[in-house]
SEDOKE-61940 format. One record per residue (C-alpha): x, y, z. Coordinates in steps of 0.001 Angstrom, whole numbers, plus 500000, padded with zeros to 6 digits. Layout:
BEGIN
<xx:X yy:Y zz:Z>
...
***
This chain:
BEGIN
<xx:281870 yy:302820 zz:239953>
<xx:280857 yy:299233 zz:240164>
<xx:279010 yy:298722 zz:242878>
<xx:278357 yy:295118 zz:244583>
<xx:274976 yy:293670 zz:246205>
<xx:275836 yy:290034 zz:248017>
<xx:273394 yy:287645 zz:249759>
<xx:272996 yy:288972 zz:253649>
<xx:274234 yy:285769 zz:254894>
<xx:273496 yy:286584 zz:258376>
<xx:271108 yy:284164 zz:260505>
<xx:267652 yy:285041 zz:259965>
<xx:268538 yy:287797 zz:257423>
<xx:266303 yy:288726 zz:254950>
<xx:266775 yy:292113 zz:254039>
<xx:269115 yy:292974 zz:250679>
<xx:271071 yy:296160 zz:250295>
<xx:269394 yy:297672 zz:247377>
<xx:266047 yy:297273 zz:245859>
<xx:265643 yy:297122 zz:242377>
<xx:264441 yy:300534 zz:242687>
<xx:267740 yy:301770 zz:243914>
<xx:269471 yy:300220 zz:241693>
<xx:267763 yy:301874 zz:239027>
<xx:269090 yy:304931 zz:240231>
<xx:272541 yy:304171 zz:240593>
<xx:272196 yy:302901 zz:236778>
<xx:270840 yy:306207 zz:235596>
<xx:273893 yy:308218 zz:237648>
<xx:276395 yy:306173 zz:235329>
<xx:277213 yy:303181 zz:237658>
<xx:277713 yy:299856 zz:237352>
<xx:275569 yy:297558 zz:239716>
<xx:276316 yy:293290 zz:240079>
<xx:273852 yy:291710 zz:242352>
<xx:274063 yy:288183 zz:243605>
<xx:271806 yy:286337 zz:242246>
<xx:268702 yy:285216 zz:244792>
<xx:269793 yy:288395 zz:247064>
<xx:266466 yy:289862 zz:246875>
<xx:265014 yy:286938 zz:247665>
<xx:263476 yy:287767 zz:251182>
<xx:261974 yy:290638 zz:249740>
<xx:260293 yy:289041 zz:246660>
<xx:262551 yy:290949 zz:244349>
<xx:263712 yy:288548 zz:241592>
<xx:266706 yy:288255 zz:239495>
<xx:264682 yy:288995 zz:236667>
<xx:263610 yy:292355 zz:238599>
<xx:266970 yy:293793 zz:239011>
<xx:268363 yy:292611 zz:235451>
<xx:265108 yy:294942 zz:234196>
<xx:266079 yy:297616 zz:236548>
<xx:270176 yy:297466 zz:234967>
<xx:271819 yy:295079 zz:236946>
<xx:273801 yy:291997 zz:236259>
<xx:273328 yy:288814 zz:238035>
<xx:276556 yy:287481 zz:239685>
<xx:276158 yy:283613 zz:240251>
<xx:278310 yy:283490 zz:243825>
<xx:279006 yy:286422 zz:246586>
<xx:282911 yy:285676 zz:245777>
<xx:282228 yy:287426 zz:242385>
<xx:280512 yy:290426 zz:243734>
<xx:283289 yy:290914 zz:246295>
<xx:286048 yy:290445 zz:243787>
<xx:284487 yy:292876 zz:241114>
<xx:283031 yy:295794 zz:243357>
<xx:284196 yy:298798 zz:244223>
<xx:282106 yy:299220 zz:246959>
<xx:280235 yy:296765 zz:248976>
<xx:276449 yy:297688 zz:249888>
<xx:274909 yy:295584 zz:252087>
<xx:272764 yy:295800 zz:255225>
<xx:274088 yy:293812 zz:258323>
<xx:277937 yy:293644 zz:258873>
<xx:280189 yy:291178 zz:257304>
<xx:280523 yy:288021 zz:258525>
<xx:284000 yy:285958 zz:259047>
<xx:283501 yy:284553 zz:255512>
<xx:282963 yy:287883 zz:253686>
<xx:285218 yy:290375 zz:255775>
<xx:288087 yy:288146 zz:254396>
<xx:286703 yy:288856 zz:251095>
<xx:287088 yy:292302 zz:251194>
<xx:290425 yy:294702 zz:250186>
<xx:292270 yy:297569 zz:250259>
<xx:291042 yy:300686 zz:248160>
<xx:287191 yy:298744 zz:248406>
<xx:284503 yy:300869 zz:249807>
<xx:281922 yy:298776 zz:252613>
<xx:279048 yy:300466 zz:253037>
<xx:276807 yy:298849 zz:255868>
<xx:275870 yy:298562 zz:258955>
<xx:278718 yy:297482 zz:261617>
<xx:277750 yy:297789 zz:265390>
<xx:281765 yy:297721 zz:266056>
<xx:281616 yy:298668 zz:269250>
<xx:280625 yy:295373 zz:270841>
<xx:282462 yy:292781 zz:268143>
<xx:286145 yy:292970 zz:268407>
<xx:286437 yy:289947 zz:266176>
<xx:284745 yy:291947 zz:263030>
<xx:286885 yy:295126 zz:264056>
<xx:290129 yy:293090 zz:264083>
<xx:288799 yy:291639 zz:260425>
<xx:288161 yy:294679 zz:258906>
<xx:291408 yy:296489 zz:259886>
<xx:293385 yy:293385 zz:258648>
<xx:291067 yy:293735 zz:255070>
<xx:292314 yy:297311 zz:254571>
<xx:289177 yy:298797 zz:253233>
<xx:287384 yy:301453 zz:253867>
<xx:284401 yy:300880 zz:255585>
<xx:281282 yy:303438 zz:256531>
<xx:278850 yy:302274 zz:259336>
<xx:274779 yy:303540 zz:258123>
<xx:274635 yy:303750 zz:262275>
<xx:276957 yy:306637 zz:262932>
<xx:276824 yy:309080 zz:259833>
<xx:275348 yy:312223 zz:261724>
<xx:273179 yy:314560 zz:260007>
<xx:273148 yy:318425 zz:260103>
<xx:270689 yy:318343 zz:263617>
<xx:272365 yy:316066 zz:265191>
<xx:270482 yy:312973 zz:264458>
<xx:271325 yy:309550 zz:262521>
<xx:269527 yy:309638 zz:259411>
<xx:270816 yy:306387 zz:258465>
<xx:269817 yy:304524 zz:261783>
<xx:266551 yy:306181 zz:262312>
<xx:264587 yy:304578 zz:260086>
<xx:265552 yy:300814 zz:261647>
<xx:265242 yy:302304 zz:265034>
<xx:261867 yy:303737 zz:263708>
<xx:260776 yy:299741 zz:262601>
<xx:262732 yy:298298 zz:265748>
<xx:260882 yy:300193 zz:268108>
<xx:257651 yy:299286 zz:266701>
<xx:259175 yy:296033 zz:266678>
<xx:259766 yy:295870 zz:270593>
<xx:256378 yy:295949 zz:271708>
<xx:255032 yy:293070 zz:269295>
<xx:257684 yy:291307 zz:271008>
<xx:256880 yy:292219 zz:274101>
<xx:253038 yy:291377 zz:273111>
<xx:254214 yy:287763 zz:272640>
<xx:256396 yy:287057 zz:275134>
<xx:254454 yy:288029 zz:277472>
<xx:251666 yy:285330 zz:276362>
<xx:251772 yy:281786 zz:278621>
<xx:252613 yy:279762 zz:275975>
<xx:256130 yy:282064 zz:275397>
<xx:257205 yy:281865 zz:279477>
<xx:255437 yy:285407 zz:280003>
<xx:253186 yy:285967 zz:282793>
<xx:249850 yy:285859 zz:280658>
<xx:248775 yy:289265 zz:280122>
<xx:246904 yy:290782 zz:277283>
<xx:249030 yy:294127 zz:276762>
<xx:246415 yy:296336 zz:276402>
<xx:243906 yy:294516 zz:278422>
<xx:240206 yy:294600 zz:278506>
<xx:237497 yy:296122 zz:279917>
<xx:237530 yy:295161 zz:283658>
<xx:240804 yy:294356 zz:283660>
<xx:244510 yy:295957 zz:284230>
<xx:246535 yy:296542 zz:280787>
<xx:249713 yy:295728 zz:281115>
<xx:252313 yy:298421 zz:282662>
<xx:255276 yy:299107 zz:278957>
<xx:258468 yy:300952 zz:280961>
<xx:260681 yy:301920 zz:277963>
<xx:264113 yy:303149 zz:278972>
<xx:265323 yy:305813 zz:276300>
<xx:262970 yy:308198 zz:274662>
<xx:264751 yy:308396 zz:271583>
<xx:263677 yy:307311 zz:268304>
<xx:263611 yy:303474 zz:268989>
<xx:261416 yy:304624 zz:272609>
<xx:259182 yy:307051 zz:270676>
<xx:258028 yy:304203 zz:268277>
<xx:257916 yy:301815 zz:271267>
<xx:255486 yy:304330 zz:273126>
<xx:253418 yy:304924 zz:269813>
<xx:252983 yy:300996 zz:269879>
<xx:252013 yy:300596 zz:273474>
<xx:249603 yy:303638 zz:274039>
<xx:247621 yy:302760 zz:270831>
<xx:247475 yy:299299 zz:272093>
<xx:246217 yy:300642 zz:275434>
<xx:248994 yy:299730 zz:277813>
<xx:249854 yy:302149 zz:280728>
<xx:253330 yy:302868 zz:279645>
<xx:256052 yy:304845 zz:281486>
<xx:259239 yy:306551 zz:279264>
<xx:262759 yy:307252 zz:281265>
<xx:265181 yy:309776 zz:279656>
<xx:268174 yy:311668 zz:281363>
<xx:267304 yy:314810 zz:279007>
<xx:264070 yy:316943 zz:280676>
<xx:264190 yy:318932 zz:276755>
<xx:263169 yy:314966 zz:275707>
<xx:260635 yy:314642 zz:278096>
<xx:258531 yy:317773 zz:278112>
<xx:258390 yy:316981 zz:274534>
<xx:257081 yy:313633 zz:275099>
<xx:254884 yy:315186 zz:277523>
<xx:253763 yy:317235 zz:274821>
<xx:253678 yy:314570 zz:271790>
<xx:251318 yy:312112 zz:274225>
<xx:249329 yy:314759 zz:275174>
<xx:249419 yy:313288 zz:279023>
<xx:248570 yy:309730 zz:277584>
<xx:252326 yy:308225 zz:279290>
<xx:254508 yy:308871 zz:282343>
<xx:257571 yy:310838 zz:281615>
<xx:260610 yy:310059 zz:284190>
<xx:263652 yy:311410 zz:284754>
<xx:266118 yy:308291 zz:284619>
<xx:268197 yy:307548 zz:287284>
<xx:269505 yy:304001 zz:288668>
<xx:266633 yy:304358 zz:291366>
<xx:264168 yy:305382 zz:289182>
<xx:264717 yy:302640 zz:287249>
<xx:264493 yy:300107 zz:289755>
<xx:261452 yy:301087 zz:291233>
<xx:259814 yy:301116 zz:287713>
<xx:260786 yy:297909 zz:286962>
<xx:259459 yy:296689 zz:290081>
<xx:256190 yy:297203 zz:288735>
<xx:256750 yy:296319 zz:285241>
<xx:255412 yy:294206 zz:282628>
<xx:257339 yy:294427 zz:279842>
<xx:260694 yy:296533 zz:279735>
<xx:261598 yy:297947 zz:276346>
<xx:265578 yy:298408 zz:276477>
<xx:266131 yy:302134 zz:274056>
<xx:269564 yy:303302 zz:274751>
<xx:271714 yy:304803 zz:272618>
<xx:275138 yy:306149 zz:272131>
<xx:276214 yy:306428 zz:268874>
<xx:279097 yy:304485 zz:268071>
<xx:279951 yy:303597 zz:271493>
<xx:278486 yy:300540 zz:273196>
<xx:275418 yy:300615 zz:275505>
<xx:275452 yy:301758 zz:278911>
<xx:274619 yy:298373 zz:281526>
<xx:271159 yy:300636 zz:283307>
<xx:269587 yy:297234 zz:284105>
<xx:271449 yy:295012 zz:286335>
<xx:271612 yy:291680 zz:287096>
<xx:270463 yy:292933 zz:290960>
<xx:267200 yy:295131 zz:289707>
<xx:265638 yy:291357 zz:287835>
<xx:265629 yy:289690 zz:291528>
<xx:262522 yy:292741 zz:292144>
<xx:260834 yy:292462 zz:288492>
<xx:257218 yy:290411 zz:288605>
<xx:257977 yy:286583 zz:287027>
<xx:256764 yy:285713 zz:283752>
<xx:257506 yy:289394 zz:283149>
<xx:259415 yy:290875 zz:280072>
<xx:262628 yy:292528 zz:278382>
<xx:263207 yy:293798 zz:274738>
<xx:266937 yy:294860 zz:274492>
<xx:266839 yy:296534 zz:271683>
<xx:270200 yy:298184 zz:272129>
<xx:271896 yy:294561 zz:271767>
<xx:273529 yy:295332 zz:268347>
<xx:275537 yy:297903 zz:270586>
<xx:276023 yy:295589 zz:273373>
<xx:272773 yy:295673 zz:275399>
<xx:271791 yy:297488 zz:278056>
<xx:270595 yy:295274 zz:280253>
<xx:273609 yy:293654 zz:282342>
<xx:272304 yy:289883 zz:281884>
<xx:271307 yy:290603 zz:277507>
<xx:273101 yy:288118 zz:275063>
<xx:272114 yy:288208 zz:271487>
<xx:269868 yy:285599 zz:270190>
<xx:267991 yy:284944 zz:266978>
<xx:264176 yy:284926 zz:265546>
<xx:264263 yy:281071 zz:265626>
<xx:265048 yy:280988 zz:268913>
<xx:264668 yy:284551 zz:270196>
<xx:264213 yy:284307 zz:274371>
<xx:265863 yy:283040 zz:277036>
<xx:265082 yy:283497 zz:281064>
<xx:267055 yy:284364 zz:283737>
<xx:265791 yy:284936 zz:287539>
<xx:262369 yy:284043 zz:286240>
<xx:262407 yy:287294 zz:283378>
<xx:261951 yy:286640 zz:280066>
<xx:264945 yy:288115 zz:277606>
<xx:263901 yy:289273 zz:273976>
<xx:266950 yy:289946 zz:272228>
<xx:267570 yy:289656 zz:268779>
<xx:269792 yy:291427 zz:267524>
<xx:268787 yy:291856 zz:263968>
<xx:264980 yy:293152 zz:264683>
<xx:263740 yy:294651 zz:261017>
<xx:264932 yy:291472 zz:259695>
<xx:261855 yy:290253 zz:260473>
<xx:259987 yy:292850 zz:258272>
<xx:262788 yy:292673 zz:255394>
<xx:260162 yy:294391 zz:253025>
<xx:259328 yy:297505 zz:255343>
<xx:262459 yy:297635 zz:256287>
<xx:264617 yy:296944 zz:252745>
<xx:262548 yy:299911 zz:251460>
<xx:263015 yy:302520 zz:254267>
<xx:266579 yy:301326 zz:254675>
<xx:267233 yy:302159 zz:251055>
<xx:265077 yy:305499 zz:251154>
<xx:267837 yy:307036 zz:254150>
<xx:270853 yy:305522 zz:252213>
<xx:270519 yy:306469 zz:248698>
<xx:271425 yy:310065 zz:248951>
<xx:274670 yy:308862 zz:250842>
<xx:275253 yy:305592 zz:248643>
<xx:274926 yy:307754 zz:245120>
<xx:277301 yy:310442 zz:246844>
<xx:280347 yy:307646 zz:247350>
<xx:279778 yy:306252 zz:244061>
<xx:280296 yy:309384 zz:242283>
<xx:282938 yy:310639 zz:244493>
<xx:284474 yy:308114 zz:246409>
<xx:286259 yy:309215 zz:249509>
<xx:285979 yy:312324 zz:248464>
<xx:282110 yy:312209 zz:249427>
<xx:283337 yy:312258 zz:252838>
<xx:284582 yy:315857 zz:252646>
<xx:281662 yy:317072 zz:250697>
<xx:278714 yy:315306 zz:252463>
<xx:277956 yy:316820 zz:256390>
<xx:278030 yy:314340 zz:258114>
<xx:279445 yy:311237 zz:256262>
<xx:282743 yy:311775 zz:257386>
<xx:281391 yy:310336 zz:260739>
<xx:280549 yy:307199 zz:259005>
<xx:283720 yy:306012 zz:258256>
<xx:284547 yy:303651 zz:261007>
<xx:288360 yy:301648 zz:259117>
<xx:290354 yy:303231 zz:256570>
<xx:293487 yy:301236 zz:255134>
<xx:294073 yy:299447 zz:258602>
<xx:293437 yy:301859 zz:260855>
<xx:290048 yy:302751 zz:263625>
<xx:288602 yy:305563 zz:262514>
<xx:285718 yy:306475 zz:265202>
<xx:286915 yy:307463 zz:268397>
<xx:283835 yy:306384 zz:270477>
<xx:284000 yy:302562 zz:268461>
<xx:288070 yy:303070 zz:269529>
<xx:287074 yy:303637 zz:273427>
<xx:284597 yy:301051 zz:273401>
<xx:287036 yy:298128 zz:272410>
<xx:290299 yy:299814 zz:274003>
<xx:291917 yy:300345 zz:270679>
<xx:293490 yy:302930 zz:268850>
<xx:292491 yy:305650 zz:267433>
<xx:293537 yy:307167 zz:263823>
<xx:291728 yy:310222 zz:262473>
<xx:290781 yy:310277 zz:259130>
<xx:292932 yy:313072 zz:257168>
***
């Protein structure tokens, strides 16, 4: 199969779909690999790096989506590249459906076939494909949080871990999934007094356990979530629902009661947000404030580590990425899991919870 790496074209995207490394694999299983040219830019990987590693250079992203069979990438595609793609191509990328009914409606009018990294489940249950960007994002969060919460940013001027003599800041992270577990690794070794909300008491004790007694573990309710942000700091948003956009457990009422100068990190704003007054923004201009609380919410997080993250990214999706080359469609069937992934085929919604979300129907894949 011929398999195409364009530019990430995204704002603030630096990230590439495959390293040079992968690509070397995908050369060595008997595939064909066209990467356009400066893609590996933000991760100092040079033309020169993947023509050693087997690749040819493609001098415009209109070549790579005209030649491959399937599309790798890492963010979804935007307006100018989901009209690029076709029926019987293969996109396999991230999507975040659930809260962009424009890039929905453009991929069902493309025809392709495309499989979203964020909902291909593995064997336990988990997201093998999203974890490791929730694993970066998370860590992610409470640098954020670390500088918006300086003066100079709008935050209220607090050190996060503090100093001797003097009150750390008080993390609340709502979610103790993977994106809160990284968030709570951050924050306790930075010496913050941090607090972790989950509706699942099986997630908690093993918090509970993990921190050894160094965090707070809550069982999340609307009131329990108020009265934690009324004492809050910094408020890492770290909800998930795969596929299916975030639930709204911060509202626009609880911010009247948070401290001012005090902060959120929505990370759950590729899915929506789940705070009621999130909007996605950008790292050039990543905050905004309303009733006097500061809003970090980009919505493209590990872009900001594109090396860290390029690598881990392409560590999870190899396995998967080799398995559709060889196979095509046919992976689906013979990969746990994958199956799950595919979010369009040929026009029609796949995923049921992406399907909800945006009131549209819903095709299973036969």
């Amino acid at each position: 199969m011929l398999i195409g790496v364009p530019k990430e074209i995204k704002k603030d995207e630096y990230r590439v779909g495959l390293t040079p490394g992968a690509v070397r694999e995908y050369v060595a299983h008997g595939h064909s690999v066209l990467v356009e040219t400066g893609a590996g830019a933000g991760i100092n990987a040079r033309d020169g790096d993947y023509e050693a590693a087997g690749a040819q250079i493609a001098q415009s992203a209109a070549d790579v989506f005209k030649a491959g069979e399937m599309i790798v990438k890492v963010k979804e595609p935007q307006a100018g590249e989901w009209v690029q793609l076709r029926k019987g191509q293969i996109l396999f990328t991230y999507l975040h459906l659930a809260s962009d009914k424009p890039q929905t409606q453009g991929l069902l009018a493309s025809g392709c076939s495309a499989v979203a990294y964020e909902t291909v489940v593995a064997a336990d249950g988990s997201l093998p494909l999203l974890t490791p960007m929730s694993e970066v994002a998370g860590r992610l969060s409470i640098q954020a949080a670390a500088r918006s919460l300086e003066k100079h940013a709008g935050g209220e001027g607090l050190l996060l871990g503090g100093v001797p003599g003097v009150q750390p800041a008080r993390v609340v992270i709502v979610g103790g999934g993977v994106v809160g577990t990284e968030a709570a690794k951050m924050a306790v070794g930075l010496g913050a007094e941090v607090t972790i909300l989950d509706k699942s008491l099986k997630r908690l004790r093993q918090l509970d356990d993990m921190f050894g007694g160094r965090l707070r573990t809550i069982y999340s309710t609307a009131h329990a979530i108020d009265a934690e942000l009324r004492r809050a700091d910094a408020v890492i948003g770290a909800v998930l629902i795969p596929g299916a956009s975030a639930p709204k457990l911060v509202t626009r009422a609880m911010l009247k009661h948070m401290k001012a100068g005090s902060v959120i990190v929505d990370v759950a704003i590729d899915q929506g947000g789940c705070v009621e007054t999130s909007h996605a923004t950008t790292h050039t201009d990543p905050t905004f404030v309303v009733d006097h609380v500061v809003h970090y919410c980009v919505a493209n997080m590990p872009g900001a580590v594109p090396h860290t993250s390029t690598h881990a990214l392409n560590n999870a999706t190899l396995p998967y990425g080799l398995a559709l080359a060889a196979q095509g469609l046919g992976a689906l069937k013979s990969v746990p899991g994958l199956a799950e992934g595919l979010n369009i085929h040929n026009g029609k919604l796949t995923n049921a919870p992406v399907a909800e979300s945006l009131g549209m129907a819903f095709t299973p894949y036969a």
